[in-house]
C-alpha positions as a Markdown table, in Angstrom:
| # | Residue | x | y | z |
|---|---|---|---|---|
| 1 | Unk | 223.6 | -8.6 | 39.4 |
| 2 | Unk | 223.1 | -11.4 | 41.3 |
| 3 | Unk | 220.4 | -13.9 | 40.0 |
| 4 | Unk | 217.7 | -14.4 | 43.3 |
| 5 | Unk | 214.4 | -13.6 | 44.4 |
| 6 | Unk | 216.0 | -10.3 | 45.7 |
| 7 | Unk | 217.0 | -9.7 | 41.8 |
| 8 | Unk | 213.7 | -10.8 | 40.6 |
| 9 | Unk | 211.6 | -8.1 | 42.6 |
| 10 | Unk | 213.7 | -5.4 | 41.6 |
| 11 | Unk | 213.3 | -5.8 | 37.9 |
| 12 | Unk | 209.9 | -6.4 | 38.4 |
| 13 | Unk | 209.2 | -3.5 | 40.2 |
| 14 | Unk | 211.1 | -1.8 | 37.8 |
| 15 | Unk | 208.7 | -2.9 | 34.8 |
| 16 | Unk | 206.2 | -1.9 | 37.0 |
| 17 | Unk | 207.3 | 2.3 | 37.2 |
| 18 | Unk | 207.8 | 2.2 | 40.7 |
| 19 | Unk | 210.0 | 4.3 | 42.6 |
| 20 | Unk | 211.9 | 2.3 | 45.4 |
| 21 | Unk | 215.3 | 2.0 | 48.0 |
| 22 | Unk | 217.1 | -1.0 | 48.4 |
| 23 | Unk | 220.2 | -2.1 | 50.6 |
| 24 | Unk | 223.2 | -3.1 | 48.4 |
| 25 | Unk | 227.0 | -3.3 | 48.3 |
| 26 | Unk | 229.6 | -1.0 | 47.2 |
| 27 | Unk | 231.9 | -3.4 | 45.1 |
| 28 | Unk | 235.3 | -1.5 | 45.1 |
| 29 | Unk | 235.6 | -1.3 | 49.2 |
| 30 | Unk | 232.5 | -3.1 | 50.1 |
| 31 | Unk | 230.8 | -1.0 | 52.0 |
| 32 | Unk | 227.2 | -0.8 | 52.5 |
| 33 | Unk | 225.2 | 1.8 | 50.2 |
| 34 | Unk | 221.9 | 2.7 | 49.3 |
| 35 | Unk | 220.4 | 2.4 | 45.5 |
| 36 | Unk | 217.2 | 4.3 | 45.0 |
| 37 | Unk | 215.8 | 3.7 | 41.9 |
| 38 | Unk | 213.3 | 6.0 | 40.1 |
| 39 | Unk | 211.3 | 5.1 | 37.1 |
| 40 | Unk | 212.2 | 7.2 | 33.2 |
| 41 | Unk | 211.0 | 7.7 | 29.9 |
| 42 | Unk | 213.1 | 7.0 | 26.7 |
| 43 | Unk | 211.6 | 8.6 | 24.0 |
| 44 | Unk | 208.6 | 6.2 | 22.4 |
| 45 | Unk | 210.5 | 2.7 | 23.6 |
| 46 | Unk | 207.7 | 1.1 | 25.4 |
| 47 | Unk | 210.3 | -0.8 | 27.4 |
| 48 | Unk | 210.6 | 0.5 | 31.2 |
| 49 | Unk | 214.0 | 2.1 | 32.4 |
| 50 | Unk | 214.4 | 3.2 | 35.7 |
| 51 | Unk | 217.7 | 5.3 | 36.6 |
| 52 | Unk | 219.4 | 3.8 | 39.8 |
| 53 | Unk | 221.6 | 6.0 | 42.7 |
| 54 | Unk | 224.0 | 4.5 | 44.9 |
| 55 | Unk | 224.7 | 6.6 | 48.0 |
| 56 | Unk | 227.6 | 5.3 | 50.3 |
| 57 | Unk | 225.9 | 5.2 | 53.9 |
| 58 | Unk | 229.0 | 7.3 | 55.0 |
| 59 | Unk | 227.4 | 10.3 | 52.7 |
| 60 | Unk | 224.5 | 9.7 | 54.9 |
| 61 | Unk | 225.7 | 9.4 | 57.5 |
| 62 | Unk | 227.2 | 12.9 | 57.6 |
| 63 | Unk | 224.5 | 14.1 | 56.5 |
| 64 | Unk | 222.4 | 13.0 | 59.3 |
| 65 | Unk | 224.8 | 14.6 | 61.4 |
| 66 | Unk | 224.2 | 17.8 | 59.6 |
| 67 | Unk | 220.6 | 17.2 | 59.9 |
| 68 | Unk | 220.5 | 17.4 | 64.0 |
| 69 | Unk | 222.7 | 19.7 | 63.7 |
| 70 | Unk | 220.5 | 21.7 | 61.8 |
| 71 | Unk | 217.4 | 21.0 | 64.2 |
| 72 | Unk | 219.5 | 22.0 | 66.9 |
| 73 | Unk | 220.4 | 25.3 | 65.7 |
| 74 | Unk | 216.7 | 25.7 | 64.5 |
| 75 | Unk | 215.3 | 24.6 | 68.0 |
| 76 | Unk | 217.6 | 27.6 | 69.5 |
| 77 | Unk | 216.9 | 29.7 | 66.8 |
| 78 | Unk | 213.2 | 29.2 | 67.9 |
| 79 | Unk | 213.5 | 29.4 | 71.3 |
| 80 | Unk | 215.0 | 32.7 | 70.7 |
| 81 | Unk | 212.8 | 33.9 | 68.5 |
| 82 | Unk | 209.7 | 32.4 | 70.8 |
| 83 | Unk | 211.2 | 34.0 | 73.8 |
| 84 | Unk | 211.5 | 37.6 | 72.2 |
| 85 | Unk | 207.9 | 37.2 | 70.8 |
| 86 | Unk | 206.5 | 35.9 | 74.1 |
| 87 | Unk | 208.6 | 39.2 | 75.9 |
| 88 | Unk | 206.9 | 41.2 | 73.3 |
| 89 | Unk | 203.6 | 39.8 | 74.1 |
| 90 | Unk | 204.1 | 40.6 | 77.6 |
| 91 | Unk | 205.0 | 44.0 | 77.2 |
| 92 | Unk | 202.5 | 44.7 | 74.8 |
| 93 | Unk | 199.5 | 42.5 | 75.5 |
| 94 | Unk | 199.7 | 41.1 | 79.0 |
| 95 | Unk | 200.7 | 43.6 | 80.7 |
| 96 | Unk | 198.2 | 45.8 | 80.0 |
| 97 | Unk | 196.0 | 43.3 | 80.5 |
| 98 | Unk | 196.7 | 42.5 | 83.7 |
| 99 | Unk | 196.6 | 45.9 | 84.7 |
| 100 | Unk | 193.1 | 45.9 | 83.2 |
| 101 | Unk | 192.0 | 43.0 | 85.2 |
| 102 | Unk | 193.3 | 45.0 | 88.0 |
| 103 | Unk | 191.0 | 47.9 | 86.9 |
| 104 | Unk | 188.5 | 45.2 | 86.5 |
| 105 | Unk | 188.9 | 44.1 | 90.1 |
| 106 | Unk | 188.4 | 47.6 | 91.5 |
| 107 | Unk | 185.1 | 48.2 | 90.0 |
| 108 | Unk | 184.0 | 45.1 | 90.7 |
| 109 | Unk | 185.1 | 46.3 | 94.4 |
| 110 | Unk | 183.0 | 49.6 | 93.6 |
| 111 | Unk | 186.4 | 51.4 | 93.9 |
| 112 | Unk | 186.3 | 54.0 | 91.2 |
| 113 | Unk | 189.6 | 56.3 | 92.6 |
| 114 | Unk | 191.7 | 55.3 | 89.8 |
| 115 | Unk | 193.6 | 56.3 | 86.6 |
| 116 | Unk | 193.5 | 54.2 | 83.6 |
| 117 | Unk | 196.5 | 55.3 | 82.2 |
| 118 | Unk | 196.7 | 53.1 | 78.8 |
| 119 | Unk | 196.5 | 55.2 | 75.8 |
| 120 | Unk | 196.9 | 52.8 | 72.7 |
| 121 | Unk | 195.0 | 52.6 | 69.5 |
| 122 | Unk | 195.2 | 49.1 | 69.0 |
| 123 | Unk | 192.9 | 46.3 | 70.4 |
| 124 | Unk | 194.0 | 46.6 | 73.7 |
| 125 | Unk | 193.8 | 50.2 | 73.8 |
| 126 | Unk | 190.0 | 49.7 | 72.8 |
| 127 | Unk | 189.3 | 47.7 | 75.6 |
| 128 | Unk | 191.0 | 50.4 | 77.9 |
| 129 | Unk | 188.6 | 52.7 | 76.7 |
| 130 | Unk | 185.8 | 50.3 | 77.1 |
| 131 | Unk | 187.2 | 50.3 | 80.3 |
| 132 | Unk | 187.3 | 54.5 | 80.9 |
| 133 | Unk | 183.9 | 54.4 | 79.3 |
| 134 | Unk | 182.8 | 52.0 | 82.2 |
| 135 | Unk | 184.6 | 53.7 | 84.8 |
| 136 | Unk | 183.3 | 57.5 | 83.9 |
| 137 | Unk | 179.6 | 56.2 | 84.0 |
| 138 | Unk | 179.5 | 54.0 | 86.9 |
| 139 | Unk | 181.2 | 57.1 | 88.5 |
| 140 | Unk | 178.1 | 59.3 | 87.1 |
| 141 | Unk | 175.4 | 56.8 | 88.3 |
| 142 | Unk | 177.0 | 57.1 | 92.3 |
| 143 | Unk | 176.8 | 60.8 | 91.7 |
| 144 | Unk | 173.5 | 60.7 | 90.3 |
| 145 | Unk | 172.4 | 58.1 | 93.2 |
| 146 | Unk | 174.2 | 60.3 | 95.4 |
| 147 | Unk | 172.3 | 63.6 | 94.1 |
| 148 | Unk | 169.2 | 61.5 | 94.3 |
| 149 | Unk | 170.1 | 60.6 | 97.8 |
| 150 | Unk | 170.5 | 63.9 | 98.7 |
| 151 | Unk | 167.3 | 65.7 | 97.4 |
| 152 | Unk | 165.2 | 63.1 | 98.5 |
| 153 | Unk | 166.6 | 63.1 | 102.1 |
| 154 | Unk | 165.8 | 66.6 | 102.5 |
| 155 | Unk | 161.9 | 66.0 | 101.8 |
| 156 | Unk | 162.3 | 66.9 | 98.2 |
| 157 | Unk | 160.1 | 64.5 | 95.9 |
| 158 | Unk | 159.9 | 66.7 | 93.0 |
| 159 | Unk | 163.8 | 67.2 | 92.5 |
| 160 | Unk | 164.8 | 66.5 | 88.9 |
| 161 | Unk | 168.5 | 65.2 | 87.8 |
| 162 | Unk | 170.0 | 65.2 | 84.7 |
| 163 | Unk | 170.7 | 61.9 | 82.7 |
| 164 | Unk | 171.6 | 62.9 | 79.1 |
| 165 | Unk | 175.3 | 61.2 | 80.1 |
| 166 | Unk | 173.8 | 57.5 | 80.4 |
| 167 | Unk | 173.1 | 55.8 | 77.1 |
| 168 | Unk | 171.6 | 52.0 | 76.1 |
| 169 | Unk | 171.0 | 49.7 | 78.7 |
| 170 | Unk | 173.0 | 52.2 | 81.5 |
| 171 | Unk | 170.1 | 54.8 | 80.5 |
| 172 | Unk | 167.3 | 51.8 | 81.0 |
| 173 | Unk | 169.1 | 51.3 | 84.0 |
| 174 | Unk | 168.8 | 54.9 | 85.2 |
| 175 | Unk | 165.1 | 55.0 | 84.0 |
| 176 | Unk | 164.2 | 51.8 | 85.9 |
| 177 | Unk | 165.9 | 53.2 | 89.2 |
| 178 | Unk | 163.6 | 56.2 | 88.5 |
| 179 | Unk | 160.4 | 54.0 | 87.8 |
| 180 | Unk | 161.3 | 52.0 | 91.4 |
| 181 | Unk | 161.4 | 55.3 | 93.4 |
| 182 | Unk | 158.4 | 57.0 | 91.5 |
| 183 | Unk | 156.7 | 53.3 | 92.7 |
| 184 | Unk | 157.6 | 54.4 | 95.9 |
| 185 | Unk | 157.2 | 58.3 | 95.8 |
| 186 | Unk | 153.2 | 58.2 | 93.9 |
| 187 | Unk | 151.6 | 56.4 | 96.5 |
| 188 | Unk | 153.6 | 58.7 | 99.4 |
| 189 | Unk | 152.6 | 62.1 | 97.7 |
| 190 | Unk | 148.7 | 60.8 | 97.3 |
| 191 | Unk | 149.1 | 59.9 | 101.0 |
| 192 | Unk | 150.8 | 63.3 | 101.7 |
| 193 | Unk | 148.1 | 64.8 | 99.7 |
| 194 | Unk | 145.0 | 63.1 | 101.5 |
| 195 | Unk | 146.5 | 64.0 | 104.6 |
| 196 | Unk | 146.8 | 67.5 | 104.0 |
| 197 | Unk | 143.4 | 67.7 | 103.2 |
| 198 | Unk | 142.6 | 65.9 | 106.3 |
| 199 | Unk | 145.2 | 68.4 | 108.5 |
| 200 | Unk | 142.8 | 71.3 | 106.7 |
| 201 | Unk | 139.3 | 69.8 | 108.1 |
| 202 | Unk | 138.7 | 68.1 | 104.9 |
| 203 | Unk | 137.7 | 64.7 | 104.9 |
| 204 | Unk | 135.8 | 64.7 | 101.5 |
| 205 | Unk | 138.5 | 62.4 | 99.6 |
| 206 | Unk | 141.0 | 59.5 | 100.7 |
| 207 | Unk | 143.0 | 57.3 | 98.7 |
| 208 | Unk | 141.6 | 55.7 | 95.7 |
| 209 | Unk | 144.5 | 54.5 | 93.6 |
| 210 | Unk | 145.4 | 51.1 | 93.4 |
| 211 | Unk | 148.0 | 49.5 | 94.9 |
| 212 | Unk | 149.9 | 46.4 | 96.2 |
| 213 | Unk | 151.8 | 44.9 | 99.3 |
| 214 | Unk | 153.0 | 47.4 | 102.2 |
| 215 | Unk | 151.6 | 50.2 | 99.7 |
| 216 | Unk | 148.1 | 49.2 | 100.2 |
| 217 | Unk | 148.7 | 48.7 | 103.7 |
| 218 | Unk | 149.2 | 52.1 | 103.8 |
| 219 | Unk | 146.6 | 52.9 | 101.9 |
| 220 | Unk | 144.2 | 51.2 | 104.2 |
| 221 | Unk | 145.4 | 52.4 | 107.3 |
| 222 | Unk | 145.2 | 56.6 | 106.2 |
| 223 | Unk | 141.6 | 55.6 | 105.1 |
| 224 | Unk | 140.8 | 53.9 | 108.0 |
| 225 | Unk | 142.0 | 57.2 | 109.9 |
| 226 | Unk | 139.9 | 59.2 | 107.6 |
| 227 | Unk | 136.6 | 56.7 | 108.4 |
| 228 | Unk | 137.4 | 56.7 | 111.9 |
| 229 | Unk | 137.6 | 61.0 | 112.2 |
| 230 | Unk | 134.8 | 60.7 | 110.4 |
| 231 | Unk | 133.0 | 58.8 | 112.9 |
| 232 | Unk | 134.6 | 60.9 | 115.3 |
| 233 | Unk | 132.7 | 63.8 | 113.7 |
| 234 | Unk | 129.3 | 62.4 | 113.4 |
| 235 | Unk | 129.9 | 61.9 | 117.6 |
| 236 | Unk | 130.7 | 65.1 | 118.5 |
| 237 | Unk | 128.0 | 67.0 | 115.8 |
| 238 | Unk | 125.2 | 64.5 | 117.9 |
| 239 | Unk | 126.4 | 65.4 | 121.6 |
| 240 | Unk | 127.2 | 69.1 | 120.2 |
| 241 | Unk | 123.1 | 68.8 | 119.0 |
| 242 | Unk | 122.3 | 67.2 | 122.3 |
| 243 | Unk | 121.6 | 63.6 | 121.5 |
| 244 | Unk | 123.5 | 61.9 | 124.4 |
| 245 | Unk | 123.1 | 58.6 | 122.5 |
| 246 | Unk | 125.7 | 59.1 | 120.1 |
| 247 | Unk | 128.1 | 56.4 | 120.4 |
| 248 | Unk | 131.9 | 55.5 | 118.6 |
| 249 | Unk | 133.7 | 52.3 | 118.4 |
| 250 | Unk | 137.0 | 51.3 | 119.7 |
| 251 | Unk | 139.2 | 51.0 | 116.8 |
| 252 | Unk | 141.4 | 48.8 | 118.6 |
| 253 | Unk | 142.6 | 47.8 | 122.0 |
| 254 | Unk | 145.3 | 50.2 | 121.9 |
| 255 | Unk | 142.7 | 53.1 | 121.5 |
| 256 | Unk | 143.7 | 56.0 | 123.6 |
| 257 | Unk | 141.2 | 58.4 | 123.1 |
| 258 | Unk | 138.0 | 56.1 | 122.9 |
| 259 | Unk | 138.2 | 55.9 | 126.7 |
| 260 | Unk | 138.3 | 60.0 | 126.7 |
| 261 | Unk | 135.5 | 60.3 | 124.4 |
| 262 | Unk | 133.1 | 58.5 | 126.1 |
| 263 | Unk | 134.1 | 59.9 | 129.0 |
| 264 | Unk | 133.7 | 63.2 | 127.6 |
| 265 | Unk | 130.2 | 62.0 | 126.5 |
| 266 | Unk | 129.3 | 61.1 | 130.2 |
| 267 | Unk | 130.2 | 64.2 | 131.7 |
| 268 | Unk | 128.1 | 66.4 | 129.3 |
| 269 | Unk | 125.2 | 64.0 | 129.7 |
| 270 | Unk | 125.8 | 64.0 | 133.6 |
| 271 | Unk | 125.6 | 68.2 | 133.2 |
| 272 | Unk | 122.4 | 67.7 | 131.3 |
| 273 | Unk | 120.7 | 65.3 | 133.9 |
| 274 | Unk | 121.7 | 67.5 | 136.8 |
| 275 | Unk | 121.0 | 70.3 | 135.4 |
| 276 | Unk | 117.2 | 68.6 | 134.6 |
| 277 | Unk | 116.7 | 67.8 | 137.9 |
| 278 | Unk | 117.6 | 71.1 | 139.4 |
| 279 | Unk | 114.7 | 72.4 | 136.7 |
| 280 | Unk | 112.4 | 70.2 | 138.1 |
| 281 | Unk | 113.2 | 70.8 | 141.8 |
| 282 | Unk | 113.0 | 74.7 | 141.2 |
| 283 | Unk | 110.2 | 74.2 | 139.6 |
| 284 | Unk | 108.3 | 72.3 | 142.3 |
| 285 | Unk | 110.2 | 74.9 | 144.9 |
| 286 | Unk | 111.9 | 72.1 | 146.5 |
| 287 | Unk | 115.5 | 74.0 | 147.1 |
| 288 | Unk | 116.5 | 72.0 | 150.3 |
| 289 | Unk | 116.6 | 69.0 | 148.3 |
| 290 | Unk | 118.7 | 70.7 | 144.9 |
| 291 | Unk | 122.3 | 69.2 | 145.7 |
| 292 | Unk | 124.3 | 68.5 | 142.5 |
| 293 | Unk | 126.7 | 65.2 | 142.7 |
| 294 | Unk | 130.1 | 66.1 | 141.9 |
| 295 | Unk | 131.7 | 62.7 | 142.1 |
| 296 | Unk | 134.2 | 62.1 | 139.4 |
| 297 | Unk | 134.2 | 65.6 | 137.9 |
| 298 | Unk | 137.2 | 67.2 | 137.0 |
| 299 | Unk | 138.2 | 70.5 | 135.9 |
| 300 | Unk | 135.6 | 73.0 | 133.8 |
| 301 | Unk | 133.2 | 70.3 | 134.6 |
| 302 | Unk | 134.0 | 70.6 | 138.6 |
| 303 | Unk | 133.6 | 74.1 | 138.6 |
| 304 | Unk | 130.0 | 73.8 | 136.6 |
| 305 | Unk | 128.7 | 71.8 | 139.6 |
| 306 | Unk | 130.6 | 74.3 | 141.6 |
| 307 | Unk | 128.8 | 76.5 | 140.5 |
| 308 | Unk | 125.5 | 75.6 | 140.0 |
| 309 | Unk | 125.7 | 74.6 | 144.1 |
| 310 | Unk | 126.5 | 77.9 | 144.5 |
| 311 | Unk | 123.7 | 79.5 | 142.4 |
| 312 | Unk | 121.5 | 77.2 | 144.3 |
| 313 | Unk | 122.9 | 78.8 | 147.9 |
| 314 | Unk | 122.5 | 82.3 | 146.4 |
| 315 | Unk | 118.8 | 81.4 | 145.7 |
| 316 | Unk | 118.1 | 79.6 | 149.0 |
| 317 | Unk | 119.4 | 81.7 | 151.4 |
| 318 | Unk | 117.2 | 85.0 | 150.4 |
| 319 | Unk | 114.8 | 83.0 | 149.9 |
| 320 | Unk | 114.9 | 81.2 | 153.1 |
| 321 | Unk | 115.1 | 83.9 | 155.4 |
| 322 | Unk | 111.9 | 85.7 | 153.1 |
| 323 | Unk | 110.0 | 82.7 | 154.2 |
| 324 | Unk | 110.9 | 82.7 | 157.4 |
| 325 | Unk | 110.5 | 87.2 | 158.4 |
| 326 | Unk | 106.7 | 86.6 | 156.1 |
| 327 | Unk | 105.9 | 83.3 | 158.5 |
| 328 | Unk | 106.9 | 85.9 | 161.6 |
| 329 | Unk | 105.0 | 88.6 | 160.6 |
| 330 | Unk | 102.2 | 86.4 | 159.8 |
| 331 | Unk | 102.4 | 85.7 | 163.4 |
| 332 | Unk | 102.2 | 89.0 | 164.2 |
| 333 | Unk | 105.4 | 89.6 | 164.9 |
| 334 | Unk | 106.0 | 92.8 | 163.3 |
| 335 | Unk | 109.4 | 93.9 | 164.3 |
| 336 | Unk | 111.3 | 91.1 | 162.3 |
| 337 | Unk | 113.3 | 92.5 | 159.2 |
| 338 | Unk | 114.9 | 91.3 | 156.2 |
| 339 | Unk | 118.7 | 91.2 | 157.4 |
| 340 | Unk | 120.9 | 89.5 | 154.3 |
| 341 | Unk | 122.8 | 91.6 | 152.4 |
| 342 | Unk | 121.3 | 91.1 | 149.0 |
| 343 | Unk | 121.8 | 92.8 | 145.3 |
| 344 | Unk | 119.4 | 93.0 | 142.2 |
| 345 | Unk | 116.1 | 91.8 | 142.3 |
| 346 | Unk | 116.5 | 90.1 | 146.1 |
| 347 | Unk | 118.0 | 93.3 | 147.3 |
| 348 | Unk | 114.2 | 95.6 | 146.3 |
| 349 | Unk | 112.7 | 92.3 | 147.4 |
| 350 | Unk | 114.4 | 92.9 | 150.8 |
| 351 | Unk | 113.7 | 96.8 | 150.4 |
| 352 | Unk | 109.6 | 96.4 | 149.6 |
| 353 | Unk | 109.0 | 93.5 | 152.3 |
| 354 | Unk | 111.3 | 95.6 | 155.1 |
| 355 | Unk | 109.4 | 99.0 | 154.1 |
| 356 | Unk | 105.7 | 96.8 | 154.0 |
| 357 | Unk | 106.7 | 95.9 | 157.7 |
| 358 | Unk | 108.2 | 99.5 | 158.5 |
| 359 | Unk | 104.5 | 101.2 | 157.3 |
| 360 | Unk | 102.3 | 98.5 | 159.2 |
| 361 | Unk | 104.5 | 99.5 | 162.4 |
| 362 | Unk | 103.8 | 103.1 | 161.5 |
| 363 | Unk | 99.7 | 102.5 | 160.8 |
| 364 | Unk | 99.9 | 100.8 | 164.2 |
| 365 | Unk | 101.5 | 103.5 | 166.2 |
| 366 | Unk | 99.0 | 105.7 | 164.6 |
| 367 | Unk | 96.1 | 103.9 | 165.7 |
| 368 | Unk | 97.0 | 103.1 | 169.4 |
| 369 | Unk | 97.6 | 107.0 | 169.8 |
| 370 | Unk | 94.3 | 108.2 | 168.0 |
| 371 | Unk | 91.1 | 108.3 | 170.4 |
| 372 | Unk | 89.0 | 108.5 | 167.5 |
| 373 | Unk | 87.7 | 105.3 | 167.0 |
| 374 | Unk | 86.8 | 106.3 | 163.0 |
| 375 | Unk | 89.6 | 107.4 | 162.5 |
| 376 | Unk | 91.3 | 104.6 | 163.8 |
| 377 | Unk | 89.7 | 102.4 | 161.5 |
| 378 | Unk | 90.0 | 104.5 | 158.0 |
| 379 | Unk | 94.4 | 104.4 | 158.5 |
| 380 | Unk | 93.8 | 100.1 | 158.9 |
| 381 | Unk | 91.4 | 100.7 | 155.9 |
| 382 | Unk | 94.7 | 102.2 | 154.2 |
| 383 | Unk | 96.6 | 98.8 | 154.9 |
């Protein structure tokens, strides 16, 4: 062993235990080699000894060659082996779970016309199930929406529909849609009920109940029908009573049948003042001047005036024409006679006056042909 530095830190690293490699030269062709050096114990000799291997660098050489060799192989090996466990992952995990996520992709499309047809019993199989389970019941909630749909379309409120299939938070669902149209449905059945009433001539109750938004709006406007009929009751109770001051409000500017109340107001009080001032006119005897005013009467109300005109005539006329044969014969002119043709009470009115002037005739006649003079005078004494 050559005697240099190189020398020197070898031995000392030998003293020191240590395991190392160093370059050397292979004395019988001169080759390079490698020496490793690895420290030994001897027993109780406290002096160090380390055992030394030389390896030519051809050894290693080959064996390098092995060793890609052997990564080479290994690499295919692997890629092999990697490409039948990624084929077997396909078949049996991505597949199916693509075909899930199609599944997935339906539902989430609300299209429900499909078959799940996955039947495993490992993970993936679980998840299909997960995904039948999902399927079945969003399939029963559009039935049961459907059903809902279907009762309540036909006026049926009080429908009930089964929902023993739902469970957890699909059940809480279910009960919330139920909740939402009960929200909807209470105040629409007080309403119907309020209005039923109302339909009957029952206006003693309207809606109480509290409620909010378009509900209250509704709310508001059945009571303010029920106020306003009721106004529209007290009206027609005071001009059914007679007291033509009775008076309603217009409930809006599109009121229809304000304008035709007070209207029917009017006319009834117009009756009523024409019909006291043919009272007082009969009264004072004043028949020339009874003419009722028919201007703007319609209908019934046309043919009360009608008619009242014409009870007026069928009073005047006999009347008239009494006046007039009475204001003959009190001018002596005894041959005038009652001429209308009368019935009832104007008919033996006609009969007594006509047979007073027939027996006056007849007293006369009796007296112009008697020469008695006493005589004469006892049949005027009759009269």
């Amino acid at each position: 062993i050559a005697n240099n530095d190189e020398t020197k830190r070898i031995l000392k690293d030998i003293e020191n235990g240590k395991s190392f490699l160093v370059d050397g030269i292979d004395f019988s062709n001169q080759k390079p080699i490698k020496i490793g050096y690895a420290p030994v114990s001897v027993g109780n000799s406290k002096s160090p000894w380390s055992v030394g291997i030389a390896m030519p660098l051809t050894i290693l050489d080959e064996l390098n060659q092995y060793k890609w060799f052997s990564i080479i192989v290994g690499i295919v090996v692997l890629v092999i082996i990697g490409g039948i466990i990624i084929s077997v992952v396909i078949r049996v995990i991505v597949r199916p779970l693509k075909e899930i996520t199609g599944y997935a992709d339906q539902i989430v499309e609300g299209d429900f016309d499909f078959n799940i047809d996955i039947n495993r019993k490992d993970e993936v199989g679980l998840l299909a199930n997960s995904f039948k389970a999902v399927q079945e019941t969003s399939e029963n909630l559009s039935k049961l929406i459907a059903k809902i749909y279907e009762n309540y379309s036909k006026g049926d409120l009080e429908a009930k529909v089964e929902t023993d299939k739902f469970r957890g938070e699909w059940k809480e669902l279910i009960e919330n849609i139920f909740k939402s149209f009960d929200a909807v449905i209470l105040p629409v059945r007080e309403g119907i009920r309020v209005l039923t009433k109302v339909k009957g001539g029952d206006l003693r109750e309207n809606m109480g109940m509290e409620l909010k938004g378009d509900f209250n709006h509704l709310k508001d406007a059945i009571n303010e029908l029920h106020s306003w009929l009721l106004s529209l009751i007290d009206f027609s109770n005071k001009i059914a009573n007679g007291n033509m001051s009775a008076n309603i409000e217009k409930a809006s500017d599109d009121d229809q049948i304000h304008e035709w109340l007070i209207l029917m107001k009017n006319n009834v009080g117009h009756i009523v003042s024409e019909v006291n001032k043919f009272a007082d006119l009969s009264v004072k005897g004043d028949f020339d001047n009874i003419k009722f005013n028919t201007e703007g009467a319609k209908g019934v109300f046309a043919d009360i005036f009608e008619n009242l005109n014409k009870t007026v005539e069928a009073i005047k006329e006999p009347l008239s024409e009494v006046n007039e044969v009475m204001d003959r014969m009190a001018n002596k002119d005894l041959t005038v006679k009652v001429e209308g043709d009368y019935e009832g009470l104007y008919k033996k009115m006609k009969e007594r006056i006509n047979g007073f002037a027939d027996a006056i005739n007849g007293a006369l006649s009796k007296v112009s042909s008697s020469t008695d003079p006493a005589c004469s005078v006892a049949l005027l004494l009759r009269f």
